[in-house]
N, CA, C and O of each residue as an XYZ file, in Angstrom:
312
protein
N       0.840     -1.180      0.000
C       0.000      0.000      0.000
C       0.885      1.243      0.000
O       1.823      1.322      0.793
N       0.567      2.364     -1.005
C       1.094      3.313     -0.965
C       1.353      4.001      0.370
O       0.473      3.726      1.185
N       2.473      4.963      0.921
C       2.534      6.118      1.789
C       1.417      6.705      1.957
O       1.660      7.633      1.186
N       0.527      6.900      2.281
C      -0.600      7.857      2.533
C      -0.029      9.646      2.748
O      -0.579     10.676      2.357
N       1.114      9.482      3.431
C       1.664     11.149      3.081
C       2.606     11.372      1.706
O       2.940     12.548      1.569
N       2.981     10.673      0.905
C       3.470     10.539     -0.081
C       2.479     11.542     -1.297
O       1.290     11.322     -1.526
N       3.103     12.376     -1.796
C       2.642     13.518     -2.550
C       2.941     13.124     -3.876
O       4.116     12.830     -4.097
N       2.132     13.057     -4.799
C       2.846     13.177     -6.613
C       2.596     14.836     -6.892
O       1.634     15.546     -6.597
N       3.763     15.125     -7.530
C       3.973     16.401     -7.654
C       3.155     17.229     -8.570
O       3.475     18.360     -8.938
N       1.755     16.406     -9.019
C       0.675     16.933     -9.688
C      -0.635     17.247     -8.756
O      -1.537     18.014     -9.095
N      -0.577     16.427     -7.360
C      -1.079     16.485     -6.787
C      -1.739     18.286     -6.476
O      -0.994     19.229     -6.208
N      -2.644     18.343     -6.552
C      -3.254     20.179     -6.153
C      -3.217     20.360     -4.735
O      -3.395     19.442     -3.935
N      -2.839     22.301     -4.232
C      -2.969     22.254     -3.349
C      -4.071     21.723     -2.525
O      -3.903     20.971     -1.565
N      -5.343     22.208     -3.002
C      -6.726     21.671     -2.666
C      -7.566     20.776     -3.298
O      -7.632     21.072     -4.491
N      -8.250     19.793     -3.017
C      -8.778     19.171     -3.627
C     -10.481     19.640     -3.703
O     -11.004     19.381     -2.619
N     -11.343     20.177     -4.563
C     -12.164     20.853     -4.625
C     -13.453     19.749     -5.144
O     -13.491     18.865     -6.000
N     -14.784     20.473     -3.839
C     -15.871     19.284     -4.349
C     -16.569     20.122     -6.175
O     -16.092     21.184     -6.574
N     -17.561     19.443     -6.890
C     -17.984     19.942     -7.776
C     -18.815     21.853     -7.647
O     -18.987     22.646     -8.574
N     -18.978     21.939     -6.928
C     -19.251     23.330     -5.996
C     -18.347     23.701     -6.286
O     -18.690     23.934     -7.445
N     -17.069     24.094     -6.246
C     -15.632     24.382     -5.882
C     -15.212     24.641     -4.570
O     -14.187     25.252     -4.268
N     -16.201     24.061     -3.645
C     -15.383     24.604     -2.343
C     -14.608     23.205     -2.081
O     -14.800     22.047     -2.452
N     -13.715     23.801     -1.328
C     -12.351     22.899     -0.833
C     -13.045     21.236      0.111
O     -14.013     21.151      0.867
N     -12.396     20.504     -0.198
C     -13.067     19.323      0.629
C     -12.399     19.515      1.609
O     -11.573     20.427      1.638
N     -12.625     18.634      2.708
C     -12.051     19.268      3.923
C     -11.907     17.388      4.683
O     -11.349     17.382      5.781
N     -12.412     15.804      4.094
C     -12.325     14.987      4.861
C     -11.321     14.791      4.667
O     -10.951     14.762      3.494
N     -10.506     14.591      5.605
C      -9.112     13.644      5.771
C      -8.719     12.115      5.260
O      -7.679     11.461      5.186
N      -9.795     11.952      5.019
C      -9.436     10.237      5.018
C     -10.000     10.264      3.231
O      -9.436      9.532      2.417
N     -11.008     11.078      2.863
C     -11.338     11.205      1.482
C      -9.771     11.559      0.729
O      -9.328     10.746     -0.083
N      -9.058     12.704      1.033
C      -8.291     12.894      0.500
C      -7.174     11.620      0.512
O      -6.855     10.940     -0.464
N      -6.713     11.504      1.789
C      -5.649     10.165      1.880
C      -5.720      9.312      0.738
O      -4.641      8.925      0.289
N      -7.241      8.774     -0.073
C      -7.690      8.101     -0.655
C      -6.618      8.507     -1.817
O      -5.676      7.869     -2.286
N      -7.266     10.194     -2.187
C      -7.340     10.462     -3.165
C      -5.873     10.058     -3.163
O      -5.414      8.977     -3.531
N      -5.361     10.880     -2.790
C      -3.475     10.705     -2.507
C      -3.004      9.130     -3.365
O      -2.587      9.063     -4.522
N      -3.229      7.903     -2.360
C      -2.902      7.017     -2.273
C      -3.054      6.295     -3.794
O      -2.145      5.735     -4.405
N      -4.711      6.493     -4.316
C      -5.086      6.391     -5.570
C      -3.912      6.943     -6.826
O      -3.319      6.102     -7.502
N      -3.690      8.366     -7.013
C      -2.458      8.954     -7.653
C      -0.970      8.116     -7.679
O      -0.423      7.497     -8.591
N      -0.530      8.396     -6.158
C       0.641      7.651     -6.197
C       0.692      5.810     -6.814
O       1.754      5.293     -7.162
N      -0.425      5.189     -6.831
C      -0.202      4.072     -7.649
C      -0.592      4.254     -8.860
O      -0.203      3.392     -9.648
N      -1.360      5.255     -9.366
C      -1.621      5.697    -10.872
C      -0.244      5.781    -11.328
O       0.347      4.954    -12.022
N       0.183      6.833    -10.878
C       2.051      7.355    -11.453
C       2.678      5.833    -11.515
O       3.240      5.386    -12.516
N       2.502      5.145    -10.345
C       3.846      3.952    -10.300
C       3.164      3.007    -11.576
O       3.979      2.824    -12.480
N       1.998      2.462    -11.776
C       1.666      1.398    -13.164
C       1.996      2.488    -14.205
O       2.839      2.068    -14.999
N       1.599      3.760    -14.458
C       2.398      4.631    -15.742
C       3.677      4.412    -15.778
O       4.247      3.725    -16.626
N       4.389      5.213    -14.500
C       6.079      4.697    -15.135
C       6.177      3.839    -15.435
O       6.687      3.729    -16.551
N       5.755      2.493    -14.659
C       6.386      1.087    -14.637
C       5.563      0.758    -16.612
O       5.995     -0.083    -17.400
N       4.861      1.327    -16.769
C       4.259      1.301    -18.298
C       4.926      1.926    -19.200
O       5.358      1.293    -20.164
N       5.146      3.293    -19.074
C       6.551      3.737    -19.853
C       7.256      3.282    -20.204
O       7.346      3.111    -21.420
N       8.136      2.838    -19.367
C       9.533      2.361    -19.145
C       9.584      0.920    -20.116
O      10.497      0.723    -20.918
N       8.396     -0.087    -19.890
C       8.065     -1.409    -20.562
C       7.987     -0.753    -22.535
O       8.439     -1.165    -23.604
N       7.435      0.023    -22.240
C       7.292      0.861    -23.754
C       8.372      1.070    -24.378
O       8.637      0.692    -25.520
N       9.356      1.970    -23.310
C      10.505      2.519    -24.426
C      11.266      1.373    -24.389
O      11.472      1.162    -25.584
N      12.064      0.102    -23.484
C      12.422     -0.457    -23.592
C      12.056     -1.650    -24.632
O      12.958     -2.351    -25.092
N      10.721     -1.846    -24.975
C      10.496     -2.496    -26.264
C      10.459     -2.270    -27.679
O      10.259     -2.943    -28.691
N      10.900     -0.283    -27.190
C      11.414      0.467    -28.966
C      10.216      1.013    -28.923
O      10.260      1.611    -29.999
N       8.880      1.327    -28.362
C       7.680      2.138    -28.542
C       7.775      3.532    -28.626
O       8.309      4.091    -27.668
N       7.326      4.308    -29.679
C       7.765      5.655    -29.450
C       7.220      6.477    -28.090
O       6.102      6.965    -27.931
N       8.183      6.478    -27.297
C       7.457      7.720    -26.304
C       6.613      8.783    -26.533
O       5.932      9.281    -25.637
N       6.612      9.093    -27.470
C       5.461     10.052    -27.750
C       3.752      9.490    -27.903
O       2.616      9.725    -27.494
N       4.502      8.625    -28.771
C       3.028      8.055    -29.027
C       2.592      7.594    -27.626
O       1.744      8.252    -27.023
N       3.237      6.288    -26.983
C       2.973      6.006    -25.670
C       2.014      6.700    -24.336
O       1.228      6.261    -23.497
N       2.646      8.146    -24.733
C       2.122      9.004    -24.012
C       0.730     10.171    -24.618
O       0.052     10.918    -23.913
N       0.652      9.983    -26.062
C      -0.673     10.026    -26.083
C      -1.713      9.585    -26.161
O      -2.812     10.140    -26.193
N      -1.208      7.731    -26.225
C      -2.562      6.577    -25.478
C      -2.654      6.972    -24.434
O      -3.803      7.226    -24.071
N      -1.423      7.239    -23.361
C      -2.009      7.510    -21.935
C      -3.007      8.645    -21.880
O      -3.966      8.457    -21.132
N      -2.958      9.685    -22.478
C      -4.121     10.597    -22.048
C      -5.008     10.327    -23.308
O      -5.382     11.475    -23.546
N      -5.389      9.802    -23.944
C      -6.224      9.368    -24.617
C      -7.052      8.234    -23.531
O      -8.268      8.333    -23.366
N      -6.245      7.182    -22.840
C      -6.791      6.803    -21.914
C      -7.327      7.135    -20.699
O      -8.029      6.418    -19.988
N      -6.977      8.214    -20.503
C      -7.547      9.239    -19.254
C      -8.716     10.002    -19.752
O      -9.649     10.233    -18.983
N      -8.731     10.300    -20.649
C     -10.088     10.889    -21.554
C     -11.237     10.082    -22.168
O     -12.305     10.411    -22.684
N     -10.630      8.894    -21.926
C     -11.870      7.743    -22.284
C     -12.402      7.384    -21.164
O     -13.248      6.556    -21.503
N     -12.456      7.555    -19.343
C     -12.663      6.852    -18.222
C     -14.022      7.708    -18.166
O     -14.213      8.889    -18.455
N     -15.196      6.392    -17.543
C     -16.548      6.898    -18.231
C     -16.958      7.840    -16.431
O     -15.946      7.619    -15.765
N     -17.463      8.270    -15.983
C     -18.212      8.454    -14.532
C     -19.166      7.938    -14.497
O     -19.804      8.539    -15.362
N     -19.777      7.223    -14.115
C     -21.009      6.264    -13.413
C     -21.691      6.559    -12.951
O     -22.780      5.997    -12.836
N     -21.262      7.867    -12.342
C     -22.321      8.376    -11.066
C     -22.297     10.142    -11.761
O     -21.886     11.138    -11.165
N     -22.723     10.097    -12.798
C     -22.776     11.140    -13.301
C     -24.434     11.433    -13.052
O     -25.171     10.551    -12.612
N     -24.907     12.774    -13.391
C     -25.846     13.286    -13.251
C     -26.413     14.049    -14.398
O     -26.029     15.181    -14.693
N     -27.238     13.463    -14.964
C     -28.412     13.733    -15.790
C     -27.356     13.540    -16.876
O     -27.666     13.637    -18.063
């Protein structure tokens, strides 16, 4: 299990509800935290499998946000 104080350096100062006011649970955020820092570690550890098999890094990295732009919300509203 990830560090729970362990920061990825994309991480925002605040984490903001759809309102924009600041969330404020402790243990929501930890989540959030914990969630990130293993996002980053399967990306690098995905990168790295990429360039070492000759994949262009570029491209590589615009499946990844192509894949971040395809993740559906479930609990969306209307």
């Amino acid at each position: 299990m990830p560090d729970p104080k362990q920061r990825v350096t994309i991480e925002p100062q605040k984490w903001e509800q759809p309102s924009g006011a600041a969330m404020s649970c402790e243990e929501s955020i930890l989540v959030l935290r914990e969630n990130l820092v293993e996002i980053q570690d399967v990306c690098q550890e995905a990168l790295e499998d990429a360039v070492l098999m000759d994949v262009s890094e570029a491209q590589f990295r615009k499946v990844l946000h192509a894949l971040v732009d395809e993740l559906a919300n479930p609990y969306k509203k209307g």
